[in-house]
C-alpha positions in Angstrom: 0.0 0.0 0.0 3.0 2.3 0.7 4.6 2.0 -2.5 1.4 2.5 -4.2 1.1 5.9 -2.6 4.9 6.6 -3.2 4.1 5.6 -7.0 1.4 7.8 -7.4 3.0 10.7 -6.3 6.2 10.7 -8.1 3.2 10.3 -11.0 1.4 13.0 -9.8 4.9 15.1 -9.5 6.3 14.4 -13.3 2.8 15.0 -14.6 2.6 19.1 -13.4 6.4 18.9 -13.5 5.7 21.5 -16.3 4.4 24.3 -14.3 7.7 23.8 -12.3 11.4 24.5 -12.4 11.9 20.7 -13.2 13.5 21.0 -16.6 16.5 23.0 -15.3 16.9 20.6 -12.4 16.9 17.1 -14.0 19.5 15.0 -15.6 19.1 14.6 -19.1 18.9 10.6 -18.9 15.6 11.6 -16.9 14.4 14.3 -19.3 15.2 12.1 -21.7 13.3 9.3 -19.7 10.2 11.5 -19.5 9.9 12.0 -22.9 9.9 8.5 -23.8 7.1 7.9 -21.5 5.2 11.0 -23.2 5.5 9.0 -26.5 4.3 5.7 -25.6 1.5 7.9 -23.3 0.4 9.1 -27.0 0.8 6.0 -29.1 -1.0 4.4 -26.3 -4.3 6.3 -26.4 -4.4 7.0 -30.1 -4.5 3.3 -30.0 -6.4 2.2 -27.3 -8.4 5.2 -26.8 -7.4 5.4 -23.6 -4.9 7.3 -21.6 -2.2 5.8 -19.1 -4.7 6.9 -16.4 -7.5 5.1 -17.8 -5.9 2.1 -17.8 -4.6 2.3 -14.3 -8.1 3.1 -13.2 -9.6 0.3 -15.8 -7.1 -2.3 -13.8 -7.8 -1.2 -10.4 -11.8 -0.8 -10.3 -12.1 -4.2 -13.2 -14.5 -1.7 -15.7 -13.8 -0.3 -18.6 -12.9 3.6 -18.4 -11.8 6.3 -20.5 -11.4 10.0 -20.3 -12.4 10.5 -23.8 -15.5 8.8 -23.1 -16.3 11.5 -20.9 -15.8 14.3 -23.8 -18.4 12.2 -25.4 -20.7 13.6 -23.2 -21.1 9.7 -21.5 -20.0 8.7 -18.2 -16.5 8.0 -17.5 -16.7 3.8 -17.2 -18.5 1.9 -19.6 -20.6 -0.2 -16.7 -21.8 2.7 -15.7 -24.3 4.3 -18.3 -27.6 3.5 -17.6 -29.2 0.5 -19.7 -32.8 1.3 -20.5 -34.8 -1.5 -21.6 -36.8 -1.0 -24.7 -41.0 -1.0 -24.0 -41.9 -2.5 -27.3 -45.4 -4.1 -27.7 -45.3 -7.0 -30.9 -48.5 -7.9 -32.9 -48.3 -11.1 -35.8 -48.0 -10.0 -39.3 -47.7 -12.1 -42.2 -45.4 -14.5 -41.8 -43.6 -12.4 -39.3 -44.0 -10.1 -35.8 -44.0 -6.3 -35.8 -43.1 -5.0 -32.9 -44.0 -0.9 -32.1 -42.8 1.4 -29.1 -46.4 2.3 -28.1 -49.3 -0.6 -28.5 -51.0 -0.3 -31.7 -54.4 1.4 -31.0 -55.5 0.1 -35.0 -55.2 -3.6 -33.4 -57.3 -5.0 -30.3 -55.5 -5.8 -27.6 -56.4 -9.6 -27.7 -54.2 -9.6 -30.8 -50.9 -8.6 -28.8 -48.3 -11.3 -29.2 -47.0 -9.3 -25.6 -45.4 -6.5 -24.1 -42.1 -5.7 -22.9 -41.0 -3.0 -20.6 
């Protein structure tokens, strides 16, 4: 549990290491470092669609999250959008069923196959 904590802060330090003096103060091995991890952070979610966050947060809760779902306008995990069931109401036609979002006031309601809500 420690180390996690350690881990994410040095994260949390190198990712707003830009509004810093951090530049002038490193090595270049661990500019050089950084930068590496800044490329693999973009190949990543231009192929994944998801950023290096996402998948930490993906791996720790078990759902499926991404921050660009989020500028989708959806929620941020997939598991979490609500799943509304369909209310569909299905009369026989020939040779097949039709099936309406309101029941079909044209048809008596004896001739309802059923309803699903």
């Amino acid at each position: 549990m420690r180390a996690q904590h350690i881990i994410l802060i040095a994260s949390l330090a190198v990712l707003v290491s830009a509004c810093s003096d951090f530049y002038s103060m490193a090595p270049r091995s661990t500019l050089k470092a950084v930068g590496n991890l800044s490329i693999v952070s973009t190949g990543l979610t231009m192929a994944t669609d998801k950023t290096l966050t996402d998948h930490l947060v993906s791996y720790n809760t078990g759902k499926d999250c991404s921050t660009l779902r989020i500028e989708q306008g959806r929620t941020y995990c997939k598991e979490d959008e609500p799943n509304p069931v369909a209310s569909v109401s299905c009369y026989p036609s020939i040779g097949d069923v039709t099936c309406y979002s309101e029941p079909n006031p044209a048809r008596k309601p004896d001739e309802r196959l059923g309803t699903r809500r």
